[in-house]
C-alpha positions, 0 to 999 in steps of 0.5 A: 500500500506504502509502495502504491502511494509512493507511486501515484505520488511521484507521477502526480510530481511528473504531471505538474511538472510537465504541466509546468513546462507546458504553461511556460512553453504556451507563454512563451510562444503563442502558437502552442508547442513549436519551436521556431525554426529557419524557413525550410526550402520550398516555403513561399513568404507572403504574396503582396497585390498592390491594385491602387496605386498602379504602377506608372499611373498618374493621379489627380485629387485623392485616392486610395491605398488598395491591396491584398496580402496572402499569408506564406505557404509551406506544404499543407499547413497553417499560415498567418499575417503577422505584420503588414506596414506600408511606406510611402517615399520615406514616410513608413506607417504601420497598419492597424489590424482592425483595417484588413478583411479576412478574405480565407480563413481556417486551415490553410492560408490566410488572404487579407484585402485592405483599402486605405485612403491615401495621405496628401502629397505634393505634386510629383514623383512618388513610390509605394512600398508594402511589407508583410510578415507571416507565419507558417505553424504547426501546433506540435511541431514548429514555426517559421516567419517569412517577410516580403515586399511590394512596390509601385512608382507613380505621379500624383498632379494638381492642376495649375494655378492662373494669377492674373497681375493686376495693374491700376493703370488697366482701369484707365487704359485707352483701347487696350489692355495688357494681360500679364499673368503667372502660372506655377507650373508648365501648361499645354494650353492657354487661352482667355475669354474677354466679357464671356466670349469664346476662348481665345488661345494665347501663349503667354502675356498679350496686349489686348488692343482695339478694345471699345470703351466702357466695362469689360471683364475678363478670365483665363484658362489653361491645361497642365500637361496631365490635361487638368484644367484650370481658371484664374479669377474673373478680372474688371476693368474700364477702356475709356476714350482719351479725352481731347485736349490742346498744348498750349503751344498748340493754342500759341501757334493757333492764335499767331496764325490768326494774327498773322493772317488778320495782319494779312488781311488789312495789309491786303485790303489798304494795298487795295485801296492804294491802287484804286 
């Protein structure tokens, strides 16, 4: 009975040492009982589509971050994602998991689609970079972790921006207008339109001549080389007729001819009666 009770007491003794272990193996490493190991030939580390942005694309305006993840594969078991980030120029941002949709899940391996609305960026060259990092595991037996990466070039664009460079002289010019502007980037096309008429395509700064008097308004547009277009603010001005005034040596010469001619005159007339 003696010899029964010491025997029950040491395997009792094992058991919570094992269970001991166990517990400190499951803390350790939360996928059970695995030991990690290097990734064995033949696994294939994460599978990265980047759908949006596409790669040598242009963009204008927002848009969106779009792309799926498919967790490592090895043989026939398990796989997981364990980090994705993403990096745009040098900026790196990691992504919550909260923001992926389980697209397959269970045994086997693991898909996830997300789509992120892209931060503002200057206008120019960009690129993209995602990362992922994933498992393959087996409960009982081991782990291994594999990373990869994905990246795309692309350009984001604006259109342009038009300032017209107003001049008080303009409210009082006389039959033409000198229409002086800037644009912050190289465009295709300029053109304007004077009191809502038609487009009138220019090259650059123009003096407009020929102008009747009175109001006129007038707005340029104009293309980026990406066909983004664009106006500048609406401009008023006022072509006034030149009003008519005489120098006075003008007025001297004016009144030096009458004198001489009316001197002529009587010099005439008394000549005349001389010879009667």
């Amino acid at each position: 009975m003696r010899k029964l009770l010491s025997v029950y007491t040491v395997i009792a003794l094992l058991s919570l040492l094992m269970v001991s272990q166990a517990i400190s193996i499951v803390s350790a490493n939360p996928y059970g009982f695995t030991a990690q190991i290097q990734p064995p030939s033949g696994a294939v580390p994460p599978i990265i589509s980047i759908s949006s942005p596409q790669n040598n694309a242009n963009y204008s305006g927002a848009f969106n971050i779009t792309f799926s993840v498919k967790g490592p594969q090895y043989s026939n078991y398990d796989s997981d994602i364990v980090d994705i980030t993403y990096k745009i120029d040098n900026e790196s941002v990691s992504i919550p998991h909260e923001t992926f949709i389980l697209v397959k899940g269970g045994h086997g391996t693991s898909q996830y689609y997300t789509s992120l609305v892209a931060p503002n960026l200057a206008a120019g060259n960009h690129s993209l970079t995602v990362k992922a990092e994933g498992s393959v595991y087996d409960m009982f037996s081991f782990v291994f972790f594999m990373d990869s990466s994905s990246q795309v070039y692309f350009v984001t664009h604006e259109a342009p921006s038009i300032k017209l460079l107003t001049d008080q002289s303009a409210n009082t010019t006389f039959s033409s207008f000198p229409l002086n502007l800037t644009v912050d980037q190289p465009t295709s096309w300029l053109g304007y339109s004077l009191d809502n008429l038609a487009n009138v395509t220019i090259g650059g700064n123009k003096t407009l001549k020929g102008l009747s008097s009175g109001n006129h308004s007038i707005v340029v547009f104009g293309n980026n080389t990406f066909g983004d277009m664009t106006k500048s603010e609406t401009m008023n001005f006022t072509i006034k007729e030149p009003e008519i005034s005489f120098p006075f040596t003008v007025i001297a010469l004016v009144v030096i001819a009458i004198i001489i001619s009316l001197g002529l005159l009587v010099y005439l007339k008394k000549h005349k009666l001389i010879l009667n």
